[in-house]
C-alpha positions as CSV (number, residue, x, y, z in Angstrom):
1,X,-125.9,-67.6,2.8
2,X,-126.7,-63.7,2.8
3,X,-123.9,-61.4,2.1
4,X,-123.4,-57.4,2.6
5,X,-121.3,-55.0,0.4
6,X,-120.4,-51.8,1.9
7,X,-118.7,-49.7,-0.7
8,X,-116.6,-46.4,1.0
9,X,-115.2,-43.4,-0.1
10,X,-112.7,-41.3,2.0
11,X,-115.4,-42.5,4.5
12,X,-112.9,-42.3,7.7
13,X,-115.0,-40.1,9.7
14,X,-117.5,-42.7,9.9
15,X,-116.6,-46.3,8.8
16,X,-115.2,-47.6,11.8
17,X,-118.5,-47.2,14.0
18,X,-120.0,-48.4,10.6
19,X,-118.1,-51.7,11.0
20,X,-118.1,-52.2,14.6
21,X,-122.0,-51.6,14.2
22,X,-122.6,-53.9,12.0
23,X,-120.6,-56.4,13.4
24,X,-122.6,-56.3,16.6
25,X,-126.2,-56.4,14.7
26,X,-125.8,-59.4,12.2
27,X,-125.3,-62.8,12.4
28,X,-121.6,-64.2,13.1
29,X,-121.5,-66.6,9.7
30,X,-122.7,-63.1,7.1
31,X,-120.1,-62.5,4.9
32,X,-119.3,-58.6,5.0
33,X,-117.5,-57.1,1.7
34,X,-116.2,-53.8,1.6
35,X,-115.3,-52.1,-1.6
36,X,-113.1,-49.2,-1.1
37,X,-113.5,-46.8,-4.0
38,X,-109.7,-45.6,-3.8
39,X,-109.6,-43.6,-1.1
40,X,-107.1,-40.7,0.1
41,X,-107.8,-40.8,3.5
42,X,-107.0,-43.0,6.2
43,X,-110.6,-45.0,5.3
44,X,-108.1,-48.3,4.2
45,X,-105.9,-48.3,7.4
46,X,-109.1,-48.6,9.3
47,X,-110.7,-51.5,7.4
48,X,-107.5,-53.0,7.6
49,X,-107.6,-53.4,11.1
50,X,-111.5,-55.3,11.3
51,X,-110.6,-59.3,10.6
52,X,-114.3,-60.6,10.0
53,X,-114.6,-58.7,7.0
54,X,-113.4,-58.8,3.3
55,X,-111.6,-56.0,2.1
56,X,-111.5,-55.2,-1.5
57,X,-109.4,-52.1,-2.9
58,X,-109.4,-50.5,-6.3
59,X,-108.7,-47.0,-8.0
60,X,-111.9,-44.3,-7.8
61,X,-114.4,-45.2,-10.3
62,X,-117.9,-44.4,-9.3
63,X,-121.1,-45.8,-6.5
64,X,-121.9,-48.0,-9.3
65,X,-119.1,-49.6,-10.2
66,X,-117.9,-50.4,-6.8
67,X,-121.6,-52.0,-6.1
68,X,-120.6,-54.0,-8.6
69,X,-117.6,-55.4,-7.9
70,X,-118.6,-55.8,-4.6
71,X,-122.1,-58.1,-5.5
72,X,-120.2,-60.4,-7.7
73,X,-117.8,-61.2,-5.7
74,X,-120.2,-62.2,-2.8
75,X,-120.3,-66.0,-1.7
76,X,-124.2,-65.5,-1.0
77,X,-127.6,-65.4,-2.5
78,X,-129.2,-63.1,-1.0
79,X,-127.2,-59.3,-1.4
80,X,-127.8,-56.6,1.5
81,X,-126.3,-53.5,0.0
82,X,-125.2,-50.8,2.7
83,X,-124.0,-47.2,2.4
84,X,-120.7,-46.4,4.8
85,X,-122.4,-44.0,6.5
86,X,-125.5,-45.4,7.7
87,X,-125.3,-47.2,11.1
88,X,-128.1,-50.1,11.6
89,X,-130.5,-51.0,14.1
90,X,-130.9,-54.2,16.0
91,X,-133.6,-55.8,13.9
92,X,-132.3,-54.3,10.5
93,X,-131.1,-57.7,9.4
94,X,-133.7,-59.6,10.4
95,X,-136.7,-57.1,8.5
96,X,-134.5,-57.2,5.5
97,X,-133.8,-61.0,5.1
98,X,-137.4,-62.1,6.2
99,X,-139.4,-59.8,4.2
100,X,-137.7,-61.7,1.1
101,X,-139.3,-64.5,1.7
102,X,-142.5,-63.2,1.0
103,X,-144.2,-64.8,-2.6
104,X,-142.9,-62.7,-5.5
105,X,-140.8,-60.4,-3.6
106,X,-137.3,-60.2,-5.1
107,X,-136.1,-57.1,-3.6
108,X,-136.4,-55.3,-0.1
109,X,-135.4,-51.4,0.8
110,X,-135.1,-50.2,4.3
111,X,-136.1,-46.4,5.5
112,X,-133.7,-43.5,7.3
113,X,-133.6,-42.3,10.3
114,X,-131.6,-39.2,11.7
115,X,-131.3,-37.7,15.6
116,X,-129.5,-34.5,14.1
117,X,-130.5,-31.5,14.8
118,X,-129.7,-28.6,12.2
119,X,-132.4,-27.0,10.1
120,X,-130.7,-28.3,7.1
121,X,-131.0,-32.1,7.8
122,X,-134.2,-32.1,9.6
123,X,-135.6,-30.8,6.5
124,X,-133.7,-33.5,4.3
125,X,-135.2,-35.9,6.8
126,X,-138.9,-34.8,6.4
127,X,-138.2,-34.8,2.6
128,X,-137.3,-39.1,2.9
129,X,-139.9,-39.5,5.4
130,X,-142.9,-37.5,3.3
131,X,-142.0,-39.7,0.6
132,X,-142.0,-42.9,2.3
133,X,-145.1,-42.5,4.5
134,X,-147.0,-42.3,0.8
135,X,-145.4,-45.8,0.4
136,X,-147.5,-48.4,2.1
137,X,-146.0,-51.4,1.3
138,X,-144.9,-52.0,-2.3
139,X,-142.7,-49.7,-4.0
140,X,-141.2,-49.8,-7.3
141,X,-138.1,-47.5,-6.6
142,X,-135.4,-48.8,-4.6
143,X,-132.9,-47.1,-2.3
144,X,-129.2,-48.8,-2.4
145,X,-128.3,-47.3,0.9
146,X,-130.3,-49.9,3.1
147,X,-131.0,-52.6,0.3
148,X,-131.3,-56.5,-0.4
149,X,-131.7,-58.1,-3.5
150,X,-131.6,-61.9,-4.3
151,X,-128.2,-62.0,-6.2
152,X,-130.0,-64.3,-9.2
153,X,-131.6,-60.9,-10.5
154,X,-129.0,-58.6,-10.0
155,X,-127.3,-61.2,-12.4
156,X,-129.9,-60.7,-15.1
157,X,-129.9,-57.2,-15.3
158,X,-126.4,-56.9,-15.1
159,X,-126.2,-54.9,-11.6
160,X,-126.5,-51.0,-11.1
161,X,-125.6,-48.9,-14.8
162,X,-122.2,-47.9,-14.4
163,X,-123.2,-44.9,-16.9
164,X,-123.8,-42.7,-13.5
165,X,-120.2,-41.1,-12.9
166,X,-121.8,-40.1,-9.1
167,X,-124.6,-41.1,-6.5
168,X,-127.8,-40.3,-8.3
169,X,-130.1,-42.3,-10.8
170,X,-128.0,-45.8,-10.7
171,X,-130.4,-47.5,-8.3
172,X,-133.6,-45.5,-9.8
173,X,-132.9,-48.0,-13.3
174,X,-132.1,-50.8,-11.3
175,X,-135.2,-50.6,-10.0
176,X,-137.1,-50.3,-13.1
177,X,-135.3,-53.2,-14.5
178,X,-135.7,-55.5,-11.9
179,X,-139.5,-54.8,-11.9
180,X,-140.0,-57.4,-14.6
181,X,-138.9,-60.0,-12.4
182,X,-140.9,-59.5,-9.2
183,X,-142.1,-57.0,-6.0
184,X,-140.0,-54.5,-4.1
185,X,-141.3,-54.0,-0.4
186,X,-140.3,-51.0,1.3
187,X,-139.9,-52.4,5.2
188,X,-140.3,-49.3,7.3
189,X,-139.1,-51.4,10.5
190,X,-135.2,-52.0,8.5
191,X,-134.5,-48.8,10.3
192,X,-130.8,-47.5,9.4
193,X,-129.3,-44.2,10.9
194,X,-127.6,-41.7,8.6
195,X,-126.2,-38.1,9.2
196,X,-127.5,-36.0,6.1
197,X,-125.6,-32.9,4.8
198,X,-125.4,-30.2,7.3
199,X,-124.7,-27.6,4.4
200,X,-127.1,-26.3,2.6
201,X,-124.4,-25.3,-0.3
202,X,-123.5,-29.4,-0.4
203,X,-127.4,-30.2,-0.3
204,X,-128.2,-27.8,-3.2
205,X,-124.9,-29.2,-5.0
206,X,-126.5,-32.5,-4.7
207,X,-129.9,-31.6,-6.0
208,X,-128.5,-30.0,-9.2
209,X,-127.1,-33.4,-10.0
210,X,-130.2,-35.3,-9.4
211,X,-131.9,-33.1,-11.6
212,X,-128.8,-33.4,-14.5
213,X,-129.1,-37.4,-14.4
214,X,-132.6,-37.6,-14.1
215,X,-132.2,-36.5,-17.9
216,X,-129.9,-39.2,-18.8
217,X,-132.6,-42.0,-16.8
218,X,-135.6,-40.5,-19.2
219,X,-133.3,-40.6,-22.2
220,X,-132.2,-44.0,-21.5
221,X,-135.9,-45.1,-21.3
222,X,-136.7,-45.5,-18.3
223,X,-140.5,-44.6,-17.0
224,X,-141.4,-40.5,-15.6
225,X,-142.0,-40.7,-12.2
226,X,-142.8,-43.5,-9.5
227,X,-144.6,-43.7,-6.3
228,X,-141.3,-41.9,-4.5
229,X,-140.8,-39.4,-7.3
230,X,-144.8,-38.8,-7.6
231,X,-146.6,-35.4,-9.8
232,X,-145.6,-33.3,-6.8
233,X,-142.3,-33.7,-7.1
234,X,-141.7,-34.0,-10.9
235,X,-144.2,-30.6,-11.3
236,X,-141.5,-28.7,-9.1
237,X,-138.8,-27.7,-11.8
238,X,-141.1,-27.7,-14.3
239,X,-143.0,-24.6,-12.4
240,X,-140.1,-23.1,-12.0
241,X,-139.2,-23.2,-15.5
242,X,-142.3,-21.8,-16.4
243,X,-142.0,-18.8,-13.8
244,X,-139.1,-17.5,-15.6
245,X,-140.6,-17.4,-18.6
246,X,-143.2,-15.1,-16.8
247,X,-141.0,-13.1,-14.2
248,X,-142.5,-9.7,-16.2
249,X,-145.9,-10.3,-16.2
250,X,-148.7,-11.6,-13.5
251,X,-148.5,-15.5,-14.2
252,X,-144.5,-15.5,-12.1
253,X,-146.7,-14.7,-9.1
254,X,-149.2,-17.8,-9.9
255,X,-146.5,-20.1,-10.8
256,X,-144.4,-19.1,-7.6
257,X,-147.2,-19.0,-5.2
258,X,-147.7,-23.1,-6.7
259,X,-144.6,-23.9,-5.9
260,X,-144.9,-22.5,-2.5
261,X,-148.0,-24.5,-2.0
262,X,-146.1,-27.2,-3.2
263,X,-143.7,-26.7,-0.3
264,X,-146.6,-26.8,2.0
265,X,-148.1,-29.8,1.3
266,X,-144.8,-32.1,2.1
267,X,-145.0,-30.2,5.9
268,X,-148.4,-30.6,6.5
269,X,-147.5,-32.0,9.7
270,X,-145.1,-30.0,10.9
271,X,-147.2,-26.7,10.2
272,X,-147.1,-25.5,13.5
273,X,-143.4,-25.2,13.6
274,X,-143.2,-22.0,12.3
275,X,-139.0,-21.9,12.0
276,X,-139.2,-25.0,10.2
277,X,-142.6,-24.4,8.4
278,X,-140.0,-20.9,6.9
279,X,-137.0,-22.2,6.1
280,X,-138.6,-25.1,4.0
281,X,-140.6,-23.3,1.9
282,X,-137.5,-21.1,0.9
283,X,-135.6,-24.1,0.8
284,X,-138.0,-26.0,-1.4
285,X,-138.5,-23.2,-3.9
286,X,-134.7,-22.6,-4.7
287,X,-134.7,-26.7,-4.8
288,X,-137.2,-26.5,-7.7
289,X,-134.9,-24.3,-9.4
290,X,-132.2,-25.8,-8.8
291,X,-133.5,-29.0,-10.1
292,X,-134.8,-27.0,-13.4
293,X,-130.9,-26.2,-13.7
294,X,-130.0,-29.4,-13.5
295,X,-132.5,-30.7,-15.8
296,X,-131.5,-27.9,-18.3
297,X,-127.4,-29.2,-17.8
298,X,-129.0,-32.6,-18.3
299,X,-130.2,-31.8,-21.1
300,X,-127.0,-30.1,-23.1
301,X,-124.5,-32.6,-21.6
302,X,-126.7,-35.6,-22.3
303,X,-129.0,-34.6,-25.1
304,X,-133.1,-35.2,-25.6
């Protein structure tokens, strides 16, 4: 039997498409969980109304915990995690349950997709979709938005670390923890749909706490870096860093001219889209700094 957990949040703007989506794309004997993580909004009254699925309440905790409570009280063995606000595509199910049945493969992430059309989240789109196209088939990082696991595993490492209060590192150490016992595959066919931010103020908000927890991963143990979060990436904050340091003398021009380059090389195809080509090189500069902010937070909230 293959299960799904959905866990919500004052997700009412979108979970009812969510449900009715799903519904219509898996098959009739899935179990379907949802985990509401005490929500304020009408999200409840909604779920209350779809039969077919389970419905499991509690007060606000964190992405984590309800992930949790969610997989172990599934009747399956095989786990498909889902984010409330991603809708699925007709072959979603089938690309995540088959691919699991490959030799050695224990876990399977599926990829984004967006049809919006703001600046913002076509950028946040090309950011997802630059880092997946470097993954060919393996990964070692899995994404808990579109995600199955073989329950048996999630079991030994005890699920997601509940020590992430928000959306951020939890499924990064998963990952590295269930690497011991077998492959990830990253199926880019397990297409889901998902409306990123449309505010650049919530997206920056967001990036500043990636870079805070990504202090409290490293300190827990867990590895620098991956094939998603490759040099690149991890150089960003740290050339920004450095370009402070230098903002009086001739090196802030080297260091921010790399970080521009930087910028350019996760566009490379879209150079010839001058409007975009603009607003994600200031958009990925103030990321990098961002993230350095973050990282420095990280680092007084959580220690070294």
């Amino acid at each position: 039997m293959i299960s799904i957990v959905v866990p919500t949040y004052n997700a009412s703007r979108h979970i009812e498409r969510n449900i009715r989506n799903l519904l219509s794309n898996v098959p009739k004997n899935t179990e379907i969980i949802v985990v509401d993580d005490g929500s304020t909004d009408s999200t409840v009254s909604i779920l209350k109304r779809f039969k077919k699925i389970k419905l499991i309440t509690r007060k606000h905790t964190s992405p984590a915990k309800v992930r949790n409570v969610g997989w172990r009280r599934v009747k399956g063995d095989i786990v498909i995690f889902l984010d409330s606000d991603c809708y699925v595509t007709k072959n979603w199910f089938k690309e995540m349950t088959n691919s699991l049945k490959e030799k050695d493969i224990i876990a399977v992430s599926g990829v984004y997709l967006t049809k919006q059309k703001k600046l913002i989240s076509q950028y946040i789109q090309h950011q997802i979709t630059y880092r997946q196209s470097r993954v060919k088939k393996y990964t070692d990082n899995l994404a808990s938005y579109s995600l199955a696991v073989k329950k048996k595993f999630l079991v030994k490492v005890g699920g997601f670390p509940e020590v992430y209060k928000i959306a951020s590192a939890e499924d990064t150490e998963l990952s590295y923890k269930l690497k011991r016992f077998g492959k990830f595959i990253l199926n880019k066919k397990a297409k889901v749909y998902h409306n990123h931010s449309e505010s650049i103020e919530k997206y920056l908000k967001k990036q500043f706490n990636h870079g805070r927890y990504r202090v409290l991963l490293y300190r827990r143990g867990n590895p620098v870096g991956d094939k998603y979060a490759d040099f690149k990436i991890l150089s960003q904050p740290i050339l920004a860093f450095l370009s402070l340091f230098s903002i009086l003398n001739p090196y802030f021009l080297f260091f921010l001219v790399g970080l521009i380059i930087l910028q350019l090389t996760e566009i490379k195809t879209k150079l010839n889209e001058w409007e975009f080509v603009l607003f994600s090189m200031i958009t990925g500069t103030i990321r990098a700094y961002v993230w350095m902010l973050g990282m420095i937070q990280g680092v007084l909230e959580f220690g070294t």
